[in-house]
N, C-alpha and C positions, 0 to 999 in steps of 0.2 A: 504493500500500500504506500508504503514512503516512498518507494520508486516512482510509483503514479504522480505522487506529486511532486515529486522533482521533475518529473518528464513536463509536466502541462507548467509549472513554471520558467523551466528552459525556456518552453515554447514559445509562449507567452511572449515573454522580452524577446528571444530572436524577431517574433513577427509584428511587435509592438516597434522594434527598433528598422526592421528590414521594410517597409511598408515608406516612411516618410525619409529614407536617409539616400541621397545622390550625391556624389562628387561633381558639381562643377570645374574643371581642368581649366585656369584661365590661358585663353588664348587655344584651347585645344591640344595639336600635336607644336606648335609655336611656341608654348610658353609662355615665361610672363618676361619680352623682351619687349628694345625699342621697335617701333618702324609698324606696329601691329595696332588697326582702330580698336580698341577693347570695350567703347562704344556699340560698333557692331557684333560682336561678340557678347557683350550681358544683352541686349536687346531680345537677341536668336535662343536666350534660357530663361528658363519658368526660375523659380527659387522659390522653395517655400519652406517653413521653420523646421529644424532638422536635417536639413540637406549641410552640404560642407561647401566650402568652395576651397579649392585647395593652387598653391602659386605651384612652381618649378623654375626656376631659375638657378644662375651661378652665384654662390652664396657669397664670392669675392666681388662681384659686379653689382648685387642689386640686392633691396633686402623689400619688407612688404611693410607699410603702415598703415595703420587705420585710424583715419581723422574725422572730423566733421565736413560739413558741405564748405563750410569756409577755406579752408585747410586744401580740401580737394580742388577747388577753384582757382585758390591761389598759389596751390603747391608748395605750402608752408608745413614743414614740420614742427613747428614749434607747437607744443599741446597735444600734439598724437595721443589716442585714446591705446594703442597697444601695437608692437611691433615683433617682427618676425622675422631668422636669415638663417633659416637649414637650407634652405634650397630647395624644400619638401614643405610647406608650410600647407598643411591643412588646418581651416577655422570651421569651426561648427557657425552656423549661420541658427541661433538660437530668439529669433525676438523678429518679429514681424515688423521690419522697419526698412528704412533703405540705410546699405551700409558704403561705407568711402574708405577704401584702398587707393595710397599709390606708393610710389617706389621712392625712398628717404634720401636715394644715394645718386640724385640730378635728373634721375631717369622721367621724374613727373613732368619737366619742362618739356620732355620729347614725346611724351603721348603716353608714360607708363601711368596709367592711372586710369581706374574703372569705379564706377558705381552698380550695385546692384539691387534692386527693389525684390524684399524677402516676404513672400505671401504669407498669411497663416492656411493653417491645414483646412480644408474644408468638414466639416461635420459630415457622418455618414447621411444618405440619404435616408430619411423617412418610409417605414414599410408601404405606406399609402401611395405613395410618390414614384417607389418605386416599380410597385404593381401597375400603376397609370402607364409608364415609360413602357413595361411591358406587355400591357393590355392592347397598346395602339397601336396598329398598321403602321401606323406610319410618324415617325417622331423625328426632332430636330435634334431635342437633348444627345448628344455624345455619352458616350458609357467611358469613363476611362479611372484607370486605377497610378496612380503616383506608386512608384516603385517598382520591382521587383517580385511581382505578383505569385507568379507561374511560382518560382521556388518557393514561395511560402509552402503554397498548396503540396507542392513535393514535401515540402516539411516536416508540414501537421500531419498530412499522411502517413508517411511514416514514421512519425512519435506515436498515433493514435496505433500503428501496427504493432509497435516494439511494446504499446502499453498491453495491447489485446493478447499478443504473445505469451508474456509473462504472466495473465491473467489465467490462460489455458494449460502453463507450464504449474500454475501450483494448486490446480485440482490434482493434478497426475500424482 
């Protein structure tokens, strides 16, 4: 029985945490260098609380700060709310606001410097709501799920297997 509930707690948090968490890669396979609009690049991603955004850069050329709109504007470090220079820098994107990165070491004057507008998660839909979506011929609403959906479902499946398992292994 304590196995049971370790299994469904596991689960739990893997699918509570696997559901709302994406890596934004700024700049993509680029990076976070000069010569790159990073403009069109946060534009082209959704962000919503929980997701990461994460730099890549040479940790001797550039490093990541996070400022206010002012700061970003004017490419002031002075006040930096938090700063970053592994070369790997992933931040949780935790609070539904817009957030300002740019690069502390000149790079902001040449274009190193992105903003991104972070959603809150949307509330599951309403079972009423979503019978309607399903009931009509013909619908406009999109059905779409943020994350990593499919391997949940591989997941819980086979935690619900490994539970049932064990459930049949200690009648025996």
């Amino acid at each position: 029985m304590a196995l049971h509930v370790f299994f469904l707690i596991v689960t739990t948090a893997i699918v509570a945490t696997t559901i709302s968490a994406t890596d934004h890669i700024v700049g993509a396979n680029k990076g976070w260098n000069p010569g790159i609009n990073y403009t069109i690049w946060s534009n082209n991603q959704t962000f919503y609380v929980g997701d990461f955004i994460s730099f890549r850069y040479q940790k001797t050329q550039h490093n990541v700060l996070q400022v206010d709109k002012v700061g970003y504007n004017n490419c002031t470090i002075e006040g930096a709310l938090r700063n970053w220079s592994s070369g790997k820098d992933f931040i949780l994107l935790d609070k539904s606001k817009r957030y300002y990165f740019i690069c502390g070491i000149g790079g902001c004057s040449i274009g190193m410097k992105v903003s991104v507008l972070v959603h809150p998660l949307s509330p599951p839909p309403r079972s009423d709501a979503v019978s309607a979506v399903h009931s009509s011929e013909k619908s406009d609403a999109p059905m779409t799920f943020h994350g990593n959906f499919g391997s949940i479902l591989v997941f819980v499946g086979l935690s619900m297997t490994i539970c049932m398992f064990q459930d049949l292994m200690s009648f025996g």
